[in-house]
Every structure is written in C-alpha cells, then in structure tokens.
C-alpha positions in Angstrom: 10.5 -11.1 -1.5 9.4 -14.6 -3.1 5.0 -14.6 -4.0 3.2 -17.5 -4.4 3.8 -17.9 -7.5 7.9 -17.9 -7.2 7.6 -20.1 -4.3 5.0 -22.6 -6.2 7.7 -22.8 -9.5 11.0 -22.9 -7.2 9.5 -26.2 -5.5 8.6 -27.6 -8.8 9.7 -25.6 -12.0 6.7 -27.0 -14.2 4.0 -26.0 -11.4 1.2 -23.5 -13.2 -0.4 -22.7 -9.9 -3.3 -20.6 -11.7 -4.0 -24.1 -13.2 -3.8 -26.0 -10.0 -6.0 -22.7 -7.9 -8.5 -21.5 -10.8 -10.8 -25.0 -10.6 -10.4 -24.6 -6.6 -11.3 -20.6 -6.7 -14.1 -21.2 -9.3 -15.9 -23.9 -6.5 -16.0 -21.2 -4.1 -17.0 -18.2 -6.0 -20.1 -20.4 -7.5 -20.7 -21.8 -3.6 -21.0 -17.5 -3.1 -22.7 -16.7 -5.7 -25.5 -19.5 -5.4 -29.0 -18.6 -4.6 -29.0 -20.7 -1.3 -25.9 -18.8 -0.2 -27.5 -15.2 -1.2 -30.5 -16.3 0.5 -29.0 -17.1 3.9 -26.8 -14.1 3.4 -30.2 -11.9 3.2 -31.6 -13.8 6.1 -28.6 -12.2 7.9 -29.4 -9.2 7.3 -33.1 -9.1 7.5 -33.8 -8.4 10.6 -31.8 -5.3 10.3 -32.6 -3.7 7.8 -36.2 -4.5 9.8 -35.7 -2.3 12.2 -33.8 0.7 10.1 -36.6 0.6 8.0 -39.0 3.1 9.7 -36.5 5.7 9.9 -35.2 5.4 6.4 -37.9 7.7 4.9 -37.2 10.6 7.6 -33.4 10.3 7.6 -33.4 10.7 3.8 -35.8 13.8 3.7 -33.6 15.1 6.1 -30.3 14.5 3.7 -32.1 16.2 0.9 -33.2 19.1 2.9 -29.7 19.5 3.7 -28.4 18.8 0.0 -30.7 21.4 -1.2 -29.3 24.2 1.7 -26.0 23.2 1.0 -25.4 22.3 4.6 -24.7 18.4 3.8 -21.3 17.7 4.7 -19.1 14.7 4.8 -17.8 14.1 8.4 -14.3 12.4 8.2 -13.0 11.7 12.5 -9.7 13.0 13.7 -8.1 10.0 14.3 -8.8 9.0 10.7 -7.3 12.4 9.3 -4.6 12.2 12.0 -3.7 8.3 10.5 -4.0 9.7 7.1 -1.6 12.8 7.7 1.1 10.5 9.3 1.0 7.8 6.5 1.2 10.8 4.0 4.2 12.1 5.9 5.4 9.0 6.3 5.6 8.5 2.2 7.0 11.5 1.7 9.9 11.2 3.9 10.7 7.8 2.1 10.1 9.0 -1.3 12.5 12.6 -0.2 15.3 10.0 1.0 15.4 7.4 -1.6 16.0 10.0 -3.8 18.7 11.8 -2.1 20.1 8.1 -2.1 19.8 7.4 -5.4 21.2 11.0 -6.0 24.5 10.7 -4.0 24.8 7.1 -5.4 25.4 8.6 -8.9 27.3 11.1 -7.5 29.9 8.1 -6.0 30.1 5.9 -8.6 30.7 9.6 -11.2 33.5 10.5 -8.8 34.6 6.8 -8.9 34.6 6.4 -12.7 36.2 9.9 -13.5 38.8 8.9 -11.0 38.5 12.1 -8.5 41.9 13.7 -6.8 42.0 13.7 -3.4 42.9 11.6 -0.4 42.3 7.9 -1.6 41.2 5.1 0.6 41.2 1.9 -0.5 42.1 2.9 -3.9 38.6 5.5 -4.5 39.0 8.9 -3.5 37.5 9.6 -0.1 34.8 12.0 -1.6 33.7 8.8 -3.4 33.3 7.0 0.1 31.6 9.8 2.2 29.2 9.7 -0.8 28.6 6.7 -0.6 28.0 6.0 2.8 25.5 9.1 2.5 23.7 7.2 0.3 23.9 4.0 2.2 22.5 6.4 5.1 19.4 7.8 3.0 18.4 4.4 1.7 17.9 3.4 5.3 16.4 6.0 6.3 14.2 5.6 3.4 13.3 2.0 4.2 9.8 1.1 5.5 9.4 0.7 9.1 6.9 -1.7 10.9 4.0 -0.7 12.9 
C-alpha cells in the first residue's frame, strides 16, 4: 500500500513533503491555538456548560458518596462490549491462521529443499503442494475482511 509520502517521492524523487506540509500544518495549528479561535471555541460551549452548572455540585456529591461505599461503577453498553468481543475474536482468528500459514509454509518449502519421496508433481513431491496450498488457504483466511 503506497502512503503519502511514497506517492509524493514516486511523482517527484527529490519531493521532502514534511518540507513542503510543515509551513502549511504550522499555519493551522497557530490559527487553533490563537486566542480569538479559543475564545469563539469557549463561546461554543458557554451556554452549556450554563445550564449543567447547577447540577454539577449535586452530581459530584453524589459520585463521592458512591466512591466512598464502593458502589461507583463504570457502565460500559452491550453493544460496545458486543463490538469489542467480535473485533477481539476477529484478531485472534487472523493472528491463529497467519500462523498456521506461516507454519505450513516452512513446512513446504523443508519438504521441497530436503527433496521429499513420494508422488511428484511438477517436479516437488505432492506433500510439498498440499502444504502449500494449506498455507495459501490459511493466509486467506487470515486476511482482513471489510466491514
């Protein structure tokens, strides 16, 4: 997969694109940072944090009471833990078959360079070809899918 960066030097091989981007980035983090930019930001917001205001004071008694109990507890929904679960899942299956790819890839290419009996095809021995094509199999299997 070509970045930025690759794409910027195979147009023109003596591009520095952090020299041509780093004037243009350091414009528009000072136009952020400026005090007429925080300003208008905060006028934003203003309004509110206006009206959370007079509940602030009760809602954080009310989290230390519960800190102090012990009953404070971080609520996490089930469609987040559900997401999280299959993504973990997800990796794992990946990580289990690019392994087992990797794994009967050696094997091949052992079998191949020690020159294996058997029934040949193609000049390798057969063994050689089954696994290979296992590992073929397992490194697709291990490739990311879109959502």
């Amino acid at each position: 997969m070509l970045n930025i960066e690759g794409l910027g030097r195979t147009l023109d091989p003596q591009l520095d694109l952090w020299a041509v981007a780093q004037p243009v980035l350091a414009d528009i983090l000072r136009e952020q940072r400026r005090p007429r930019a925080i300003a208008k930001r905060l006028r934003a917001q203003l309004p509110g944090w206006l009206k959370a205001a007079p509940h602030m004071p009760e809602l954080v008694h009310s989290y230390l009471q519960q800190a102090v109990r012990g009953d404070a507890t971080l609520r996490l929904r089930s469609e987040d833990l559900a997401e999280l679960a299959s993504v973990t899942r997800s990796g794992q299956r990946r990580t289990v078959f690019a392994i087992l790819g990797a794994a009967l890839g050696i094997m091949a290419a052992v079998l191949y360079g020690l020159e294996a009996g058997g029934i040949r095809y193609g000049g390798m021995p057969l063994v050689a070809w089954l696994l290979g094509g296992g590992a073929f199999a397992a490194f697709i299997a291990a490739w990311p899918r879109q959502r």
